[in-house]
N, CA, C and O of each residue as an XYZ file, in Angstrom:
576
protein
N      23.266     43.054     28.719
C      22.544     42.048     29.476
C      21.205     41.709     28.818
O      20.816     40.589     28.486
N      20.567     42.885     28.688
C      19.075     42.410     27.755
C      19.394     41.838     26.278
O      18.439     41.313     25.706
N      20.341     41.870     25.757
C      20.254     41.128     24.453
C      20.845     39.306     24.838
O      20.556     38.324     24.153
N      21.675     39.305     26.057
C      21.808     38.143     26.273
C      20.571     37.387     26.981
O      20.359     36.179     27.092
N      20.030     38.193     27.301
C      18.244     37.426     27.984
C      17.293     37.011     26.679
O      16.587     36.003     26.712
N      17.346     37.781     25.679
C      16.825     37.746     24.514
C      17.075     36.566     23.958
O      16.474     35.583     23.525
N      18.123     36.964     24.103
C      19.115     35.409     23.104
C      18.803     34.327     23.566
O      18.813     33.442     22.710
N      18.473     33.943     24.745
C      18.296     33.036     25.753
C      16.718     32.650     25.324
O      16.433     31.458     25.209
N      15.781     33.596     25.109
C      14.647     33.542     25.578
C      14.035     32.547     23.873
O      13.288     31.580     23.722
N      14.715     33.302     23.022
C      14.726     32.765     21.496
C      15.090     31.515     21.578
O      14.319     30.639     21.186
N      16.324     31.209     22.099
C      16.773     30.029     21.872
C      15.443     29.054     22.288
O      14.861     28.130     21.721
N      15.251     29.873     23.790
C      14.300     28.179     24.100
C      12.936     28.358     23.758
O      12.266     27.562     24.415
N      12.371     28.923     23.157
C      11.438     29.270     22.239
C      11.452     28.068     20.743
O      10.658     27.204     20.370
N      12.661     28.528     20.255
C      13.296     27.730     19.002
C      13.344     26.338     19.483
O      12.880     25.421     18.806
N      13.871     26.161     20.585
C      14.220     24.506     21.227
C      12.297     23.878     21.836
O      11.876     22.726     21.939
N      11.927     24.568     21.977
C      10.839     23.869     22.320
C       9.612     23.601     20.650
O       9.128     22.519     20.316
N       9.463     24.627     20.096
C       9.298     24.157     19.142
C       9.950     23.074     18.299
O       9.171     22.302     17.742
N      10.847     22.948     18.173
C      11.377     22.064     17.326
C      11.272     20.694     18.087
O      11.640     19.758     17.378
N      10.843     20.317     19.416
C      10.977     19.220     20.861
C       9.651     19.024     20.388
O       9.579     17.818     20.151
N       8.148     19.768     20.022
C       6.932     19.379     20.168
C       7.037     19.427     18.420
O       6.256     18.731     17.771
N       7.577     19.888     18.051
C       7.182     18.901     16.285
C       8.164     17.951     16.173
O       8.259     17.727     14.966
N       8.937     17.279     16.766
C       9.623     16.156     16.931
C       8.998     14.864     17.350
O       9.021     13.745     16.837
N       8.315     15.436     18.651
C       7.461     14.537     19.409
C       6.604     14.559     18.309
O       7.170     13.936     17.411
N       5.131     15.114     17.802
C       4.636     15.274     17.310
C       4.404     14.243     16.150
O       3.412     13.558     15.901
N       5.603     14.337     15.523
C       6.495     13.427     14.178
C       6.563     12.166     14.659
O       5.646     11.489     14.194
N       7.443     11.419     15.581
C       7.355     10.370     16.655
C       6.190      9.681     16.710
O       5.951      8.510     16.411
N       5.287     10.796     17.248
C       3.421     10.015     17.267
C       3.236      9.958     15.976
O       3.374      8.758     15.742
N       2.999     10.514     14.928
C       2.380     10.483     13.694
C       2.574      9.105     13.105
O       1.720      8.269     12.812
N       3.762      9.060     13.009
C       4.818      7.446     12.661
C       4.251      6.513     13.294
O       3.780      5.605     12.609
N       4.114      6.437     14.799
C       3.495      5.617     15.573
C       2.176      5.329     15.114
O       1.803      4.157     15.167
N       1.696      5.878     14.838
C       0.217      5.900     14.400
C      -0.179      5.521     13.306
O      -1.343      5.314     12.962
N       0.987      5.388     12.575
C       0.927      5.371     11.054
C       0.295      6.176     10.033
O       0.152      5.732      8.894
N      -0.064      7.246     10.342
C      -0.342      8.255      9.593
C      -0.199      8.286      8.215
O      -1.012      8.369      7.294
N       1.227      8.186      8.281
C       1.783      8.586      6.259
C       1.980      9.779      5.835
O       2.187     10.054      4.653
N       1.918     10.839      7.047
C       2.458     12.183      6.372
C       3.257     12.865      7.950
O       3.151     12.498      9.120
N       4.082     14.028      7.279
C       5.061     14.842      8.162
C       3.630     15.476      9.305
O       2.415     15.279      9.259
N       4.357     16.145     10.096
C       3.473     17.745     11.113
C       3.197     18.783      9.330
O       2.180     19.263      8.830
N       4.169     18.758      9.021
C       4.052     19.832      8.251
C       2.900     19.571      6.612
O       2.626     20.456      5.801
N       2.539     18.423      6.571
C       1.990     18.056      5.728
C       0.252     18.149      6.188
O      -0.702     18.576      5.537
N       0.312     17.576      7.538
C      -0.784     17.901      8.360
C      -1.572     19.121      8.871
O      -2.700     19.103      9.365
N      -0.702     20.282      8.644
C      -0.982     21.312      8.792
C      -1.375     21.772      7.451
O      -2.054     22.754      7.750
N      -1.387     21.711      6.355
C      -1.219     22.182      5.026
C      -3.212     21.006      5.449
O      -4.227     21.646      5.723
N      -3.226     20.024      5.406
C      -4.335     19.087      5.559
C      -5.443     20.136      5.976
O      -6.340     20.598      5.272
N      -5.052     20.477      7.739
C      -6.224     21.213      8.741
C      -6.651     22.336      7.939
O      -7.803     22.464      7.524
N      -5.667     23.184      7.716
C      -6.164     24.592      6.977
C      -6.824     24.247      5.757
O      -7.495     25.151      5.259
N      -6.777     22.760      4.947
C      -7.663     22.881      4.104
C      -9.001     22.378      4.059
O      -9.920     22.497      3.249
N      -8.784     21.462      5.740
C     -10.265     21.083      5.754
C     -11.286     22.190      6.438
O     -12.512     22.146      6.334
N     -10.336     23.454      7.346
C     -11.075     24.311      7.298
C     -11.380     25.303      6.674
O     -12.176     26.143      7.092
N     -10.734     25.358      5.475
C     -11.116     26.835      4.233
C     -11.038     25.813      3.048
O     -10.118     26.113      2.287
N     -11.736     24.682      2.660
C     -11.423     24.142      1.405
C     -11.050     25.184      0.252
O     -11.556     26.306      0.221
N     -10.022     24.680     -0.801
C     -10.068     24.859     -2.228
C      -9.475     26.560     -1.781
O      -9.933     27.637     -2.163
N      -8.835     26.410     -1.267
C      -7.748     27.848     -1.031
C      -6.314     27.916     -2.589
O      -5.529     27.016     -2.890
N      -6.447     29.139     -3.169
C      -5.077     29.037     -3.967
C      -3.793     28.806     -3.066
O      -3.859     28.834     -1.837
N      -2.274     28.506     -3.974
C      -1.079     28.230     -2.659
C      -0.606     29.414     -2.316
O       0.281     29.419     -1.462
N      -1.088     30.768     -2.910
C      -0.522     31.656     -1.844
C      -0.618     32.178     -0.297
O       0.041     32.558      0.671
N      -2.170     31.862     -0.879
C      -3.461     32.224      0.757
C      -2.652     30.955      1.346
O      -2.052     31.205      2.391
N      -2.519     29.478      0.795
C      -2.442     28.359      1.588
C      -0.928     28.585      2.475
O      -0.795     28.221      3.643
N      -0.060     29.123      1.825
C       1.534     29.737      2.288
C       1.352     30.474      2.929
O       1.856     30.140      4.001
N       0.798     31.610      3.026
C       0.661     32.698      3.900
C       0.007     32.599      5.707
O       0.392     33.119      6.755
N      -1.344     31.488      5.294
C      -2.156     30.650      6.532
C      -0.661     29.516      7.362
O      -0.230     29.548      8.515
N      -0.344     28.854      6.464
C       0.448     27.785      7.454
C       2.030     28.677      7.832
O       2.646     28.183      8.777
N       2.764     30.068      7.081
C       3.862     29.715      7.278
C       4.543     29.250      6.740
O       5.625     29.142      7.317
N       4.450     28.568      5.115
C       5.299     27.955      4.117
C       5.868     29.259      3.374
O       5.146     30.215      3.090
N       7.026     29.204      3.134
C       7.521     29.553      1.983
C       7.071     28.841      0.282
O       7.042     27.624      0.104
N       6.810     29.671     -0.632
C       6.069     29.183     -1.805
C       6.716     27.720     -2.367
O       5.831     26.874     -2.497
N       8.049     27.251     -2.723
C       8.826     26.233     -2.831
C       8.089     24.885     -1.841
O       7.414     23.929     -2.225
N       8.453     25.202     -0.708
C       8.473     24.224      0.249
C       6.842     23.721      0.246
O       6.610     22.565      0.602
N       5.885     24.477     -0.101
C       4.618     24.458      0.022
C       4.303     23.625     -1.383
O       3.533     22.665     -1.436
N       5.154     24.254     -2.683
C       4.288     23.524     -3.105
C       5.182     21.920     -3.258
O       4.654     21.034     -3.930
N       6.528     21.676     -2.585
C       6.702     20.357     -2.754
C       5.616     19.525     -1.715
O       5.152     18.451     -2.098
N       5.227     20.112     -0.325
C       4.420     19.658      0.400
C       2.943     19.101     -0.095
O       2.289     18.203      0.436
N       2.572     19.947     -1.358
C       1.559     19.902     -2.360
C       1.471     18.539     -2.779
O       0.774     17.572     -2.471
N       2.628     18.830     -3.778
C       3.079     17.400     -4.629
C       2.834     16.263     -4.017
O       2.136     15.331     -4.417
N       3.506     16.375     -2.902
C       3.311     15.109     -2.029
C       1.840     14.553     -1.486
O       1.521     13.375     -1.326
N       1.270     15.396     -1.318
C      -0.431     15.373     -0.605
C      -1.000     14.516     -1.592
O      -1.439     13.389     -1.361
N      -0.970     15.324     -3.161
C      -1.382     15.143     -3.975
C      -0.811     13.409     -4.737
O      -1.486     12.485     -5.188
N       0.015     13.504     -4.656
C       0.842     11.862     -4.942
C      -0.578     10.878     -3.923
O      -1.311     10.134     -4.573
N      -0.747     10.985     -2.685
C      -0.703     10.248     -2.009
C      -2.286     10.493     -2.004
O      -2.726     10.039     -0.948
N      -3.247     11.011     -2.744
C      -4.495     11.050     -3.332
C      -5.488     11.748     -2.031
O      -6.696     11.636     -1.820
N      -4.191     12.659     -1.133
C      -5.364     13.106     -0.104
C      -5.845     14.849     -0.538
O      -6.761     15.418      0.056
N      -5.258     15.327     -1.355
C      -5.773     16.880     -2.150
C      -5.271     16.549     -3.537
O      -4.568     15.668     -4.032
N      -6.076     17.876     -4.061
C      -5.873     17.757     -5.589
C      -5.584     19.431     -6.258
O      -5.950     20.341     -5.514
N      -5.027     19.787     -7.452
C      -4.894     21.039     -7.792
C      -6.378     21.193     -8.900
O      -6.700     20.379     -9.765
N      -6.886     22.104     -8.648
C      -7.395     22.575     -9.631
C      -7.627     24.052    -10.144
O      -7.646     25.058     -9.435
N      -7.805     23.984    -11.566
C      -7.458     25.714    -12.015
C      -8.490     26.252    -11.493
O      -9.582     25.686    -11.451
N      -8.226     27.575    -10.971
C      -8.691     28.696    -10.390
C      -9.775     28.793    -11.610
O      -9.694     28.514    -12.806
N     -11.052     29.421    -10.612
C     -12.136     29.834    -11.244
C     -11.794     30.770    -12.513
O     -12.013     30.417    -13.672
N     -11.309     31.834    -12.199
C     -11.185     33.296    -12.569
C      -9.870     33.926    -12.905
O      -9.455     35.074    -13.064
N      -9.310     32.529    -12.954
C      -7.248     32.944    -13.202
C      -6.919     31.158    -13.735
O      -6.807     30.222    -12.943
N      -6.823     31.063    -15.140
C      -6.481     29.790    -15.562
C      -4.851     29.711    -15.135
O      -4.356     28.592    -14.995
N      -4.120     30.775    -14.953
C      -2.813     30.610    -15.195
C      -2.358     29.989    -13.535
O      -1.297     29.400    -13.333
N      -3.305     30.242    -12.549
C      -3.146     29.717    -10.902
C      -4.234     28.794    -10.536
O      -5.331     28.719    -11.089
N      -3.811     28.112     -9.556
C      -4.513     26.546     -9.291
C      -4.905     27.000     -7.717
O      -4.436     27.885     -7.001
N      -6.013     25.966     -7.479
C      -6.287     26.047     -6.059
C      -5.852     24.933     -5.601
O      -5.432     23.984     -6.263
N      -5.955     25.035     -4.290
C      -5.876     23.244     -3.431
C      -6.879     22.838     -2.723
O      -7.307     23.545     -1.811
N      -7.398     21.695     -3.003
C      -8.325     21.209     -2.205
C      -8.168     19.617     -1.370
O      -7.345     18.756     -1.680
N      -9.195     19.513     -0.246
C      -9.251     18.160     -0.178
C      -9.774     17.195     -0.830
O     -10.865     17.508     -1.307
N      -9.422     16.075     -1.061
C     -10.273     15.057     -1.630
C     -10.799     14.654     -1.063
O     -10.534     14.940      0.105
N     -12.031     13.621     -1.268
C     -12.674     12.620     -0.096
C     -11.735     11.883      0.716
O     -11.874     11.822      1.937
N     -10.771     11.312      0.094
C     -10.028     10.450      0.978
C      -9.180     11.382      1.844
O      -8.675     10.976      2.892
N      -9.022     12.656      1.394
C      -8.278     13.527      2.314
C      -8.758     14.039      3.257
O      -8.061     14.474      4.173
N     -10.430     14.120      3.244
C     -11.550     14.602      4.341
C     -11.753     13.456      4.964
O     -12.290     13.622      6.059
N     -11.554     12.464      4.717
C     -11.905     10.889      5.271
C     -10.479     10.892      6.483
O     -10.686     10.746      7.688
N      -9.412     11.037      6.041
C      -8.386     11.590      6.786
C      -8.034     12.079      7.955
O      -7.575     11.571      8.978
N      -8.493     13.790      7.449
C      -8.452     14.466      8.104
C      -9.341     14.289      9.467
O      -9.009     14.594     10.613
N     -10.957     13.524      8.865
C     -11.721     13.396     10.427
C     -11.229     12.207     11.360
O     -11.398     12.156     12.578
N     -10.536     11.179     10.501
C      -9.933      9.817     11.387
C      -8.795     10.804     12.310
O      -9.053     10.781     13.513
N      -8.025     11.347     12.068
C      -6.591     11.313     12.371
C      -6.603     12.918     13.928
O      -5.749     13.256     14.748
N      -8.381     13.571     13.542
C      -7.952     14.964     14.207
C      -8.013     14.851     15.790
O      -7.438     15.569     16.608
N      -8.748     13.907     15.989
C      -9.106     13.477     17.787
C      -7.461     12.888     18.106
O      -6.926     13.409     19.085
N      -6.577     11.762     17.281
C      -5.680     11.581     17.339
C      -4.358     12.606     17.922
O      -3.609     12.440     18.884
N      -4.442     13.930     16.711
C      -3.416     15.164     16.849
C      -4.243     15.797     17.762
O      -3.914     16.932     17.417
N      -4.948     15.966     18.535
C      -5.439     16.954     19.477
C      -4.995     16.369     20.864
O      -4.729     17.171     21.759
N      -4.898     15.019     21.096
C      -4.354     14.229     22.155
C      -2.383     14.378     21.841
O      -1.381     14.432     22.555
N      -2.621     14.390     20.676
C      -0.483     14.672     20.892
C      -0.210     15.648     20.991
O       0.834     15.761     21.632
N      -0.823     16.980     20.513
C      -1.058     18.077     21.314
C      -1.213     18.467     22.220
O      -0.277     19.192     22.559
N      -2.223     18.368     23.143
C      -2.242     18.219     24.319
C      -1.268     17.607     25.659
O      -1.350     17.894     26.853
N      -0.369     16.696     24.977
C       0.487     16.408     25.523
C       1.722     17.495     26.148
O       2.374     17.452     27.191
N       1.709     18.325     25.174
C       2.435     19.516     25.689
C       2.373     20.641     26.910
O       3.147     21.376     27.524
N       1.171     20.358     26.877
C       0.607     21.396     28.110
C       0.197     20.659     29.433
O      -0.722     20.844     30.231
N       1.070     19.887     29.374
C       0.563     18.817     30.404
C       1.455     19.263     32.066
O       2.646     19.503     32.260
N       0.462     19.235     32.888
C       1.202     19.782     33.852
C       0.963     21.853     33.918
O       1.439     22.573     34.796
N       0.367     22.184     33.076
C       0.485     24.102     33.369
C      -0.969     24.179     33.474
O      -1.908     23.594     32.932
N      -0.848     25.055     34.314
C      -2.377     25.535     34.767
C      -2.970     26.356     33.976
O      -2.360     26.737     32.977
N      -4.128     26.761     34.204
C      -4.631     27.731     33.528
C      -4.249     28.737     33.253
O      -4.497     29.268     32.171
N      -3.261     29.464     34.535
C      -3.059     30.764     34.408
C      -1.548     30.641     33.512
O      -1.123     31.575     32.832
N      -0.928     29.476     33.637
C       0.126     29.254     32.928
C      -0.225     29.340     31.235
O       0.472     30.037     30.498
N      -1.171     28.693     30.819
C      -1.690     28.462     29.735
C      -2.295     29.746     29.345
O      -2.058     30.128     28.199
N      -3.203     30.641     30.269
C      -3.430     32.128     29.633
C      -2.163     33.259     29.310
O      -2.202     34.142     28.454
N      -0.770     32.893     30.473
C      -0.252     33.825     30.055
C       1.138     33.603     29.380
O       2.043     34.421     29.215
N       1.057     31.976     28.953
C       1.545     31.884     27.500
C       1.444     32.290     26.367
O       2.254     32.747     25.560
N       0.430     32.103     26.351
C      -0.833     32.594     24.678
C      -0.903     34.353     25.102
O      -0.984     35.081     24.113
N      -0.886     34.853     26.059
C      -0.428     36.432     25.838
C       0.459     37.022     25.594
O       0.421     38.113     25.025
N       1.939     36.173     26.139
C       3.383     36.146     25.490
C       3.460     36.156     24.079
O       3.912     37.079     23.401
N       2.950     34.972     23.626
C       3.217     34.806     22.259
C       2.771     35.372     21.286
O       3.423     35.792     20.330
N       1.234     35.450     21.503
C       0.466     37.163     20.758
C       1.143     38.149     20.697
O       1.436     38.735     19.655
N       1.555     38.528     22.087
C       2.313     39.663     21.984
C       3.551     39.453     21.447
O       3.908     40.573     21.080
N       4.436     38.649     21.180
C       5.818     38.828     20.374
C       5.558     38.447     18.544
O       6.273     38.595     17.553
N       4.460     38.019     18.718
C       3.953     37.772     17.517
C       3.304     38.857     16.538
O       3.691     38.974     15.376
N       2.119     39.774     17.184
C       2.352     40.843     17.073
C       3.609     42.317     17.165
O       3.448     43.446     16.700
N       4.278     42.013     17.587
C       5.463     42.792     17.651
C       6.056     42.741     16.322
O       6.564     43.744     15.822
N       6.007     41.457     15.645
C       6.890     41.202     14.807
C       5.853     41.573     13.330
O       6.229     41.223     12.211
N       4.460     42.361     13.569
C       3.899     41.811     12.361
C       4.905     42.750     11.059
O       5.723     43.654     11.228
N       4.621     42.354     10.298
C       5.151     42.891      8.937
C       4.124     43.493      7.624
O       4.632     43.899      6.580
């Protein structure tokens, strides 16, 4: 019985995530943005730790090294970050924002904080505190 509650509990865990980066995606488009959720996130973490190498940058968002750095490529195509060689290691690159990528990032963040917010629409406080203690806690459970 407890592994079928489990199973249950994952699933809609899995289903709701994938429902609020859908939505998420939906608004972005709407908005015209020009980049994925997942491109946007790779954005935030760099406007708050500029000029991070891509391992720290993989490790912060959740990318696998591949997927991160095609997410790279793409940023970089589209003139909102740039690679440059590491201070102290020519053979590894950092990532940073560009101006137009900090120009960006401040147009677009009042935007994603309202499509965000959309999610929690309707839960109270105490709903909202003992979400974020759920998820800490299975999150922690899982550290590695």
């Amino acid at each position: 019985m407890a592994t079928e509650k489990f199973s249950m509990y994952s699933y809609l865990l899995d289903r709701t995530a994938r429902r609020v980066k859908q939505y998420a995606q939906r608004r972005f488009n709407a908005e015209e943005f020009d980049i994925t959720v997942d491109q946007w996130l790779i954005l935030k973490n760099l406007n708050n730790s500029n000029n991070q190498n891509q391992s720290d940058l993989a490790e912060l968002t959740g990318k696998d090294h591949p997927t991160l750095t095609r997410i790279v490529d793409l940023l970089c195509k589209k003139g909102l970050t740039e690679r440059c060689i590491h201070p102290t290691d020519r053979r590894s690159f950092t990532v940073r924002l560009t101006e137009s990528g900090k120009e960006k990032v401040e147009n677009w963040s009042p935007k994603v904080a309202e499509i965000r917010t959309k999610a929690w629409e309707n839960l109270s406080e105490e709903d909202y505190e003992n979400m974020k203690r759920i998820l800490n806690t299975i999150y922690n459970n899982l550290d590695i």
